[in-house]
N, C-alpha and C positions, 0 to 999 in steps of 0.2 A: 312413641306416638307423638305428633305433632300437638305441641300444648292450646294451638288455637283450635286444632280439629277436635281434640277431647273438649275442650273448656264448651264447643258450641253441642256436641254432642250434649252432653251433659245438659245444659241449658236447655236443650230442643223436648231432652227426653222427660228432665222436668215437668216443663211446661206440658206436653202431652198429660203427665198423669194429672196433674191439676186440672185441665181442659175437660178430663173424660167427668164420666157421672158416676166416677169411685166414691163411696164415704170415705172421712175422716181415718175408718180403723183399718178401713179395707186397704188404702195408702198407707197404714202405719206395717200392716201386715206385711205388703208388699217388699216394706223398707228392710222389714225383717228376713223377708225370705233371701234379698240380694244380700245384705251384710253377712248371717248367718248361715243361710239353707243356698241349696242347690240354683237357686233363681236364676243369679247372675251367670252360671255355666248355660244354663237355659239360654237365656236372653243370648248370649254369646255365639249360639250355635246356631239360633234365629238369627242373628243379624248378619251370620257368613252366608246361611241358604238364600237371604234376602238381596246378600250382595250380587249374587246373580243377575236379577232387576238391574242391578246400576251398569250404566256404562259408561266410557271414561270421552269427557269431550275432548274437541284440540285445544283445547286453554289450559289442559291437563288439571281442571275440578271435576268430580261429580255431580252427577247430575242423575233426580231418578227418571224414568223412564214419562212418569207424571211430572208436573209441577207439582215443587213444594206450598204449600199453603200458609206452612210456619215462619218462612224465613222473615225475619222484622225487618230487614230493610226495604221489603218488598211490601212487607206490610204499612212501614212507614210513609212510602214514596203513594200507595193508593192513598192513604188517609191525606197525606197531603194535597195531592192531586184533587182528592175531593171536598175539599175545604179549600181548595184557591188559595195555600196561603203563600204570601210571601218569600222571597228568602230570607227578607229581613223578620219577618213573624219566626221563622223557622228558627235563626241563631237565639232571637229571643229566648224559645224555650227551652234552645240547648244551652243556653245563659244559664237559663233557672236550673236544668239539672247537671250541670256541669259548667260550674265556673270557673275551672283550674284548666280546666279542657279549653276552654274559648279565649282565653288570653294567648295562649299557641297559636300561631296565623293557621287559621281556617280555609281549607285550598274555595280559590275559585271556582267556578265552575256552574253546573247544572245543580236543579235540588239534588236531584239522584246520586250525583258526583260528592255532595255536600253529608246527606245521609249516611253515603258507604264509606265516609271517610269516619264520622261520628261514629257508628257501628264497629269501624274497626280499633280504636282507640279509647272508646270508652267501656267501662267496666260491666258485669253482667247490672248491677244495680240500677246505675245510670240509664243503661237501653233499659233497663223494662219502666223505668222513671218516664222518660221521653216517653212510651209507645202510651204507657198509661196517662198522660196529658195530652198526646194529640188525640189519643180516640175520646178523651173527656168523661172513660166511665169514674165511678167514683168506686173508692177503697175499700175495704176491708181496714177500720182503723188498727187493728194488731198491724197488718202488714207496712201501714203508709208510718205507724212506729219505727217501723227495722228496715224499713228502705231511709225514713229521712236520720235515723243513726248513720248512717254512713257517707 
């Protein structure tokens, strides 16, 4: 499997549970059922009948038949968009959560060009650092703990 197509899976499918109105045990449960129990064959055989739904564009990515809702760079480029900000606002706060990142020459370009370059380069940590400072919600202090470990 391609490591960047797992790495985003994984990320995406994440973020879904955390997103839904699961309690705390009902996720722990869940975690339990794919490590241990049958889950993950489940989940498996859902996501071949699902593949159905996709179809393959000429850029040869996926794409579902809907627009994604999740994808952050898309996320990113609204939020931006709707804050008028800058590009130079924009490096700023890839400054803040990626300074190893921003001393690499940063392509030219459009935000959007600038964002998917970000997204593709920086760590799962980082993008949800970024997503969580342009949308400006505030933390979960356990979490803004083990994001700024890293």
């Amino acid at each position: 499997m391609n490591e960047r197509a797992r790495r985003r899976a994984l990320r995406n499918f994440v973020a879904s549970i955390l997103m839904s109105n699961l309690t705390k045990s009902e996720i722990y449960e869940i975690a339990e059922g794919i490590v241990y129990g049958d889950l993950g064959r489940e989940l498996g055989e859902m996501l071949r009948d699902a593949s159905m739904l996709v179809r393959e564009l000429p850029s040869e990515r996926y794409a579902l038949e809907l627009t994604p809702s999740n994808d952050p760079v898309r996320i990113a480029s609204e939020i931006v968009q709707r804050k008028r900000m800058t590009k130079r606002a924009l490096a700023q706060l890839m400054t803040t959560v990626a300074p190893r990142l921003m001393k690499d020459e940063v392509p030219s370009g459009s935000v959007r060009q600038i964002i998917e370059w970000f997204f593709a380069v920086a760590t799962p940590n980082q993008e949800a650092r970024l997503l969580s400072l342009l949308s400006g919600e505030a933390q979960d202090p356990y979490l803004k703990g083990i994001v700024r470990r890293s």
